[in-house]
N, C-alpha and C positions, 0 to 999 in steps of 0.2 A: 504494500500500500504506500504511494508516494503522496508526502504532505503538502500542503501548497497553501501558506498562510498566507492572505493579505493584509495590506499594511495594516487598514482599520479593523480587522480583528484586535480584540483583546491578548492582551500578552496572557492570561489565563488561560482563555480558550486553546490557545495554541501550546499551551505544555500540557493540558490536558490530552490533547490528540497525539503529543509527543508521548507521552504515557502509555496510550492505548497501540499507539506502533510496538514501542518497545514490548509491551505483551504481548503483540502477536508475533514477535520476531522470536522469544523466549519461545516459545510454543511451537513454531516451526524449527527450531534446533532441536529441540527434543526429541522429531517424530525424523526427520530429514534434513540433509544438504545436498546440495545441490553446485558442481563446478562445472559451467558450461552445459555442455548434455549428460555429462557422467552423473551420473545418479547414488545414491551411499543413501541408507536408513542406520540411524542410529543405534537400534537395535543390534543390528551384526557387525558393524564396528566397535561396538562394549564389548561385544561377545570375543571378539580376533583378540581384545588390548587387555583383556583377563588372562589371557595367557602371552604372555611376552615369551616366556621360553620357548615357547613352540613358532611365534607367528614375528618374535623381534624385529630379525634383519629383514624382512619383508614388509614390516608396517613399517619401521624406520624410512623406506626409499618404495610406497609399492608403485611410483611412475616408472624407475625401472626396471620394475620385474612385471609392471604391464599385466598387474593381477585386476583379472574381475569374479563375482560369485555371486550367482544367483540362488538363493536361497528360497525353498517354497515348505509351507506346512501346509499339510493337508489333516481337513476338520471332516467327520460324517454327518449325516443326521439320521433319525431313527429309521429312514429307508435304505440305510449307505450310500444314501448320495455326498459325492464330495463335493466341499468348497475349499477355494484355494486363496491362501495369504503370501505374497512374498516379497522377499527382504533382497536385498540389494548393496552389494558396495562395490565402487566405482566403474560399475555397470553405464556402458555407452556402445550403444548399436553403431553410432560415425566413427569408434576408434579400432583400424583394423590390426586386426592376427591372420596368423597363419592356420586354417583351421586346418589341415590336415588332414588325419584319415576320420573326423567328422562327417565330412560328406559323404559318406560309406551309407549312413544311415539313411536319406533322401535318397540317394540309389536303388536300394533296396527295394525302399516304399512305391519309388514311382515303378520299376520292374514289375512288380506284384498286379500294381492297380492297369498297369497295360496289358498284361496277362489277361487278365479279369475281361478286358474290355474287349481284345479279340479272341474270348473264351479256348488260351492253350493255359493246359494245367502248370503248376510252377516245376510237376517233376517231367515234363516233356524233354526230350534231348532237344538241346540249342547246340549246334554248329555254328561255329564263328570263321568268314573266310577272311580273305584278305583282298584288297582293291590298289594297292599300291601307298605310298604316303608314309611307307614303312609298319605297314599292316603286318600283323603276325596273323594265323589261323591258328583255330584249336579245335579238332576231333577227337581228342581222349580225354578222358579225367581220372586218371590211372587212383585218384583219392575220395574216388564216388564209389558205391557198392557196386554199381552197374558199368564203372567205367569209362561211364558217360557222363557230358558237361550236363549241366542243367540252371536254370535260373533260383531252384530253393538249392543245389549245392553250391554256388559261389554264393548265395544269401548266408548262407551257413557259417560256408568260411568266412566270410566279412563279419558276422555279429561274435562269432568264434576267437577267431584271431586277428580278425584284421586285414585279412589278405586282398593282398592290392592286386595281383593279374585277376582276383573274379571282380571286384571294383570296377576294371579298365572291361572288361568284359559286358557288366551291363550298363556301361557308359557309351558301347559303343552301340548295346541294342535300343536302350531309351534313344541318343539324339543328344548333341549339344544344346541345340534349337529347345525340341522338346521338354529336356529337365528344365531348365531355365525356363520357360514360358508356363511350363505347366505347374512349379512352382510358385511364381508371380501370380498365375490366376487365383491361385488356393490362398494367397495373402501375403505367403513367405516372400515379403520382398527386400530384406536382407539379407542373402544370398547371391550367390555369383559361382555355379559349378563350370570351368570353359580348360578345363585336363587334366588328362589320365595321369595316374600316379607311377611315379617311380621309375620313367622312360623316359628317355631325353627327348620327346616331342618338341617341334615350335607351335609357336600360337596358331600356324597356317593348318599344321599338321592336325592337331585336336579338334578342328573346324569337321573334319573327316570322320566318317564314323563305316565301321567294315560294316559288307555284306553279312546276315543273318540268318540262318535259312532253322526252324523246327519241326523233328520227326516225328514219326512213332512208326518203328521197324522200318518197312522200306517205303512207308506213307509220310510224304512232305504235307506237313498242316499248315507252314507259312513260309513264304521266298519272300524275306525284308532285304531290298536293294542297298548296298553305299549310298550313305546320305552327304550334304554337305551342307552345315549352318552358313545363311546367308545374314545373319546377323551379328552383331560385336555385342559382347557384353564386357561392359568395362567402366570402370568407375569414374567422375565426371573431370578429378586431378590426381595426377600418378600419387605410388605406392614407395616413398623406398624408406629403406631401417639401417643403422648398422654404418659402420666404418668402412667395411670392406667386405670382401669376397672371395673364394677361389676359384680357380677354375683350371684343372689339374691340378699342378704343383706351382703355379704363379698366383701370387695374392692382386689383387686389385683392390689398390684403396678407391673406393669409389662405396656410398652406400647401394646396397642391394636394390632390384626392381623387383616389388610385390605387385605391379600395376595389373599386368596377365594371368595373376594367380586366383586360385579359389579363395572366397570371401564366405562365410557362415558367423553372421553375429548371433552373441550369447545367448540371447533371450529368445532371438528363432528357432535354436537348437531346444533348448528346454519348450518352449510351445510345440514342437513337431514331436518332441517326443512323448508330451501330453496328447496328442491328437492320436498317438499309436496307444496309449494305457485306459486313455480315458474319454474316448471317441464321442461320448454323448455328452459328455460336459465342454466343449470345443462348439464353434459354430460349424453348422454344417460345411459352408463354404470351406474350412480349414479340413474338414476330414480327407482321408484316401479311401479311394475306391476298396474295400480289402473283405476278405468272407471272412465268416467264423474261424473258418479253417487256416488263414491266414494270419489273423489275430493267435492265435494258439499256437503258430507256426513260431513267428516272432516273440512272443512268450520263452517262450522253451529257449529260445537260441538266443534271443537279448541276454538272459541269467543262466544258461547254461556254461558248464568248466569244462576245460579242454581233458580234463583226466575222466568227465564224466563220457564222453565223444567215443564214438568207434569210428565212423568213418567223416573227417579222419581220424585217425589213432595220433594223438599227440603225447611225447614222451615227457618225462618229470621236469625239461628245462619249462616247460609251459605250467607254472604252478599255477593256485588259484587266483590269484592279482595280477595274472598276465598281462590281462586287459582292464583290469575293474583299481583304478590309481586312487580313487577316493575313498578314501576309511580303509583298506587294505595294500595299496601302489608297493608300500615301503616295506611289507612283509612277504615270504616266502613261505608263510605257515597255513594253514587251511582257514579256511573262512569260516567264523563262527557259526555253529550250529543254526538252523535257524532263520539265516542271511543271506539274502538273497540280491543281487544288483545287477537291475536292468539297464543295460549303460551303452555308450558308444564314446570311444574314446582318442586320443588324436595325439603325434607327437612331429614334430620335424622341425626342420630351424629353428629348434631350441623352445620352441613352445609346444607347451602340452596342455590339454583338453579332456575334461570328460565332463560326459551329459549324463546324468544318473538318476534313476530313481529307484532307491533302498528302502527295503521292506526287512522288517523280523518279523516271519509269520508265529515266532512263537512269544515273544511281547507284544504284538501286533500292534509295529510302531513302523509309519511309511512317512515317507518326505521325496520333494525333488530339490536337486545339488546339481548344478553345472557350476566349473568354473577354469579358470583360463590363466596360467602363467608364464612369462618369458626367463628362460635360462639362458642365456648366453654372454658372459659376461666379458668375452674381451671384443663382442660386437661385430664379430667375424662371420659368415655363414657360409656354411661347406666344408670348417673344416673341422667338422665332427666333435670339437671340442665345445660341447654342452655341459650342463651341468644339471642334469637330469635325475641323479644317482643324489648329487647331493643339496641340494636342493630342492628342484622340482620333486622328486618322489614322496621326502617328505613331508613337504608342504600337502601336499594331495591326502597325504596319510593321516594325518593330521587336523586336516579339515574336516574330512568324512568322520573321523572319530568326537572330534568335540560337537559336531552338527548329531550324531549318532546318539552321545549321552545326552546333551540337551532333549533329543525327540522323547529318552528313554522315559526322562523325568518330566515331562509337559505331559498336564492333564488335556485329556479331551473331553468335550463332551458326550460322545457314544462311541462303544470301542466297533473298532475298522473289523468289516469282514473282509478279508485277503483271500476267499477261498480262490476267485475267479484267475489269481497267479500263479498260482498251483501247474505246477508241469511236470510231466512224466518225460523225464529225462532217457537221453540213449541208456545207459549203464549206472 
């Protein structure tokens, strides 16, 4: 509220209104600040500054470690309907990261709901050719039961571990064009997915999307041509971070270009991932086309462990926090009984990611947790030297656990039924 005393007001009047500002500015500290667009509630800033030992060096400086945290509790009511509350610090959708293998998750989803739409089941063989542009094909999936590729086993793999060739795979069966347009329409318009992970493409090249063709035995159900996005997506002033670069064995000082890279702001990722948990509490508009069977599909394989997996069969280096860095990232020990995280997670040029929503179906205690940190501290990117292990992991570790005891000890008003998470794992 700005003041605006004229002269012939009374000099009373005018500190009385002066009074009444300053109350309402008391009263807005309390609840929020606000820097720029970054957003922080006071609440989860008390929460981080109660523990110094754990969150110090990073409240001390968190511009640069370019931390943001979305914090959400989730309330029922006597029907189990949820409502959602949440907390925030120094949350801004304008300030970009690197999201990484986040976009894994919007892959997924739009694969499924295109499925759906030219009714091929998600366990149909997909054949992927090549068209040129440095195209790979793939006809086997030597990590499938069947041996064959398919759009639920690269889903699999992606919510499993992460894996980037099934990633680039239904990147190239959605569409640059389409993911992007199709997430725009559904609302998500913080995002920018425009290339394949972990292949030295140019931006020319990821315009390109291979040939597609799906089976069943020696019956072709669909021949999807090489496409080619005739549109740019790209943000309206370049991207860059950092001091320098490598590229081989020569550094360039020069800051990095994030201009061409994928963009997924924080608060997108936690709504998309509300829209896959909690589909009827989401505007229609934001939902995915997706079945029952779909939803239960992604269930199981969002919170499923790679020790639980048969196919594929992942050995002991793939413990239970392989994937899941929040409340768990910084240990190698088994996940408390009980504890379940549905998550999708992200790491590369030094920033790490994860989108979560944790449940203990045996306190029947659920929240969602995204949140986003930079490691890299001598400003470099490419040259591997992160600080991941000591820093990023425990932070993550850390978070989820004080967010995890806080949920233990908050009353609700009616306790959560969780059954509907409930999955029957491979093994």
């Amino acid at each position: 509220m700005n003041l605006f005393v004229k002269r012939s007001e009374s000099r009373e009047k005018a500190q009385r209104a002066l009074r009444k500002r300053c109350v309402l500015c008391l009263l807005f500290a309390t609840s929020a600040f606000t820097t720029s667009a970054q957003k922080t509630d006071r609440f989860l800033d008390d929460l981080l500054r109660k523990n110094p030992e754990l969150f110090g060096p990073v409240l001390r400086n968190p511009a640069k470690y370019d931390v943001q945290i979305l914090y959400t509790q989730i309330n029922r009511d006597q029907q189990n309907r949820p409502t959602f509350r949440s907390f925030r610090y120094r949350v801004d959708k304008d300030r970009y990261f690197y999201p990484a293998s986040t976009v894994k998750l919007p892959a997924v989803l739009l694969a499924l709901e295109k499925l759906n739409e030219i009714k091929i089941d998600k366990n149909a063989t997909m054949l992927t050719q090549a068209a040129g542009n440095g195209q790979t094909m793939v006809q086997r999936d030597t990590t499938a039961p069947n041996g064959l590729p398919s759009v639920a086993h690269y889903a699999k793999k992606i919510l499993l571990v992460s894996d980037n060739d099934a990633f680039n795979r239904l990147y190239e069966f959605i569409g640059q064009c389409d993911i992007n347009e199709r997430l725009h329409r559904k609302g998500y318009r913080d995002v920018r997915i425009v290339h394949r992970l972990s292949v030295p493409f140019t931006v020319e090249q990821n315009r390109h999307t291979n040939p597609v063709s799906f089976v069943d035995g020696e019956r072709t159900l669909l021949e999807q041509p090489a496409k080619t996005c005739s549109q740019t997506f790209r943000p309206a002033t370049s991207i860059k971070r950092g001091t320098g670069y490598m590229i081989r064995d020569s550094l360039v000082r020069q800051p990095f270009d994030f201009t061409d890279k994928n963009f997924f702001a924080l608060e997108e990722q936690q709504e998309m991932l509300k829209a896959v948990l909690f589909p009827d509490d989401v505007p229609p508009k934001r939902r995915f086309n997706l079945t029952a069977d779909d939803y239960q599909f992604l269930y199981q394989y969002l919170s499923q462990l790679p020790r639980e997996t048969t196919y594929p069969r992942y050995d002991s280096t793939y413990y239970d926090s392989y994937c899941k860095f929040l409340l768990a990232g910084d240990q190698k020990t088994p996940l408390m009984n009980g504890v379940r995280i549905f998550n999708k997670v992200g790491d590369a040029y030094g920033y790490m990611i994860d989108n979560a929503y944790i449940v203990d179906f045996d306190k029947n205690v659920e929240f969602l947790l995204s949140a986003v940190i930079y490691v890299n501290e001598d400003g470099i990117f490419n040259d591997d030297k992160y600080e991941y292990d000591s820093v990023g992991m425990p932070f993550m570790g850390n978070l989820g656990r004080i967010i995890y005891d806080y949920e233990v000890k908050r009353k609700r008003p009616f306790r959560p039924d969780l059954n509907r998470f409930r999955a029957n794992y491979d093994r």
